[in-house]
N, C-alpha and C positions, 0 to 999 in steps of 0.2 A: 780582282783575283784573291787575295788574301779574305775578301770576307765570303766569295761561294769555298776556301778552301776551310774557313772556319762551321761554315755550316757541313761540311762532308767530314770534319773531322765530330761533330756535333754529332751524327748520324753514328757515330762508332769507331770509323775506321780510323786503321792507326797506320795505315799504308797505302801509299799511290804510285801509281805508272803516272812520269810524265810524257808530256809529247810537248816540248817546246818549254819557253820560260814567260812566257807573256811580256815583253816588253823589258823583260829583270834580267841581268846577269845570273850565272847558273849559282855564283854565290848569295847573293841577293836575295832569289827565289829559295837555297837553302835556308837562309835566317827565315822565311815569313815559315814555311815547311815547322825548322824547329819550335818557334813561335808556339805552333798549334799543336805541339805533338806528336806529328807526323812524320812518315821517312816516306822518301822516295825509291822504296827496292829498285826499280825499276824505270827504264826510259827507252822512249823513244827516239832515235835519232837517225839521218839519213848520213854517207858518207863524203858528202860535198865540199863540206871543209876539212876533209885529212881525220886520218884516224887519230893522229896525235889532239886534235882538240875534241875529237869524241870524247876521248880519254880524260881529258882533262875537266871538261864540262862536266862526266860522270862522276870523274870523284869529287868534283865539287858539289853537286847535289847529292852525294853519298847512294847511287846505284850502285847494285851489287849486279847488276843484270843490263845489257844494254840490246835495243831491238833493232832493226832496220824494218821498217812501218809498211815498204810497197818498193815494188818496184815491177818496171812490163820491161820486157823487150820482144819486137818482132821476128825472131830468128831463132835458133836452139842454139846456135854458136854464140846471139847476146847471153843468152842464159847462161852458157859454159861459162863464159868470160865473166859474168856478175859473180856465179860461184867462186871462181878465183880469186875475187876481189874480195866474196868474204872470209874465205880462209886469211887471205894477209889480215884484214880486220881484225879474224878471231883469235890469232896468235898473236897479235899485239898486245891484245885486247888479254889473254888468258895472264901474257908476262906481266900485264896491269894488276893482274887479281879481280879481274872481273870476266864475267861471261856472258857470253856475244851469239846473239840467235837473230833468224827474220820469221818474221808476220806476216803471215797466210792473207789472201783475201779469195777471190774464187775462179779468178783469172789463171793461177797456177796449175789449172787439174783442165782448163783446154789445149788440145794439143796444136801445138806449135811446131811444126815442119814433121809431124808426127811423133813427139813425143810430149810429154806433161811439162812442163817446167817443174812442176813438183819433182818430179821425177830427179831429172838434170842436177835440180839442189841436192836430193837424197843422196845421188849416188855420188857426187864429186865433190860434195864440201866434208871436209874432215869434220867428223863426230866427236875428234877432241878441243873442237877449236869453235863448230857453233852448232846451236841447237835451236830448235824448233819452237814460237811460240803460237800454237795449234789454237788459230779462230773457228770456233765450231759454228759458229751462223752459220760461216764464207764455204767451210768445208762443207758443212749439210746443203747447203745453198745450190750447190756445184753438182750435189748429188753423190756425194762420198758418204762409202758406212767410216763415219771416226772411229767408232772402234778397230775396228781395221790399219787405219792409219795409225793410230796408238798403238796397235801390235808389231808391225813394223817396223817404228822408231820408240820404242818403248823408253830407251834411255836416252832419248832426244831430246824428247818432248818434257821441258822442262817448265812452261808455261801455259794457261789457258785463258783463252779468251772466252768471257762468258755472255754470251748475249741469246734470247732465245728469239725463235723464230715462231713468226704469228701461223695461223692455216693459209692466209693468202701469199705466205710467200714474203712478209712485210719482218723488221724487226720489232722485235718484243721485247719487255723488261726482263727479267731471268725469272723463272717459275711463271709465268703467263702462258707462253707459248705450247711447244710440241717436242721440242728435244728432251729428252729422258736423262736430265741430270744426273739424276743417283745412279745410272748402269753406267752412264759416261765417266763418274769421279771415281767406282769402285775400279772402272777398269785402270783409268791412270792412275796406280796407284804410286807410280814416280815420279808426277807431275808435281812442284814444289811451289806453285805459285798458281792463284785462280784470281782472275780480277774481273770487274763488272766493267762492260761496257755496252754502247750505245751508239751507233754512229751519229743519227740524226734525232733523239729524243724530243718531243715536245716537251716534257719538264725533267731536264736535266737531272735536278735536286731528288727529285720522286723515283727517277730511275735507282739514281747513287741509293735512295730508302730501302726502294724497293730489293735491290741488290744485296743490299750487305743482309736485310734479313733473311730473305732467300739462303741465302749461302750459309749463313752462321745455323739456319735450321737444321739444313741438307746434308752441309757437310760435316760440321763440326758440333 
């Protein structure tokens, strides 16, 4: 861990989403983080163990921003009831000084007892307590125009997930594929955070390359 986190820091970046600590305490995995120069804006975490040790695992790896990564349920009333749950999250979460959204994959925009689960999160979870970290694959994938969605929750959507999409339908490194980054970044233009990802990369390293150039061109 420590030496692909020095090669990703090699490559530029001076910031990462986590999704787990590998084996380390969330302190632990901060020392090797500062080590390399890097911050963890960013995490992913599920609510299994109690918002009180999200919280605390957050500020120990110094996230200003905390995800919830997935979640299914078979019913619209599971859905109700997860909203529920992240509003309590996200007002904990806000009295912490940090800010608490979930992670789209493409499951959320089939309907379920006839409504979207997207949907069910938009309209029941408080907008002051969580927001949106908008995966544009999952959403394109689905068959969503994002822009649209981005019109919608324009002061939600505080994250993106960047990963492009191949012509078959496959994931793609960011700038290879088909999704039109530059009309997607101009539109969110209150989205505060872009990160590269990759769910199942054959070279990991090459993605994270390929990625941060992409982006530092396009956007910045």
């Amino acid at each position: 861990m420590p030496g692909t986190l020095r090669q990703v820091a090699e490559l530029g970046y001076r910031s990462v989403e986590t999704a787990g600590t590998h084996g380390r305490t969330a302190a632990e995995f901060r020392t090797v983080l500062d080590d390399l120069g890097l911050r963890a804006t960013s995490g992913h975490a599920d609510l299994d163990g109690g918002v009180d040790a999200l919280i605390e695992d957050a500020r120990a790896l110094g996230n200003r921003q905390v995800v919830v990564p997935h979640a299914v349920f078979d019913t619209a009333d599971g859905w109700r009831a997860f909203a529920d749950e992240l509003n309590e999250a996200g007002r904990k979460c806000r009295a912490a000084g940090l800010r608490f959204g979930y992670h789209n994959h493409d499951h959320e925009f089939a309907p379920v007892d006839g409504v979207l689960p997207y949907d069910v999160l938009r309209e029941r979870t408080d907008r002051r307590f969580v927001h949106f970290e908008l995966d544009l694959y999952w959403a394109v994938h689905a068959g969503q125009d994002v822009l649209a969605l981005i019109d919608a929750e324009r002061d939600r959507i505080r994250q993106l997930h960047v990963k492009d999409r191949a012509p078959d339908g496959e994931m793609a490194d960011p700038g290879t594929g088909t999704l039109d980054f530059p009309a997607i970044f101009a539109h969110a233009r209150s989205a505060c955070e872009y990160i590269v990802e990759h769910d199942q990369p054959t070279d990991p390293l090459r993605t994270a390359g390929v990625g941060f150039d992409y982006l530092r061109a396009v956007r910045w």
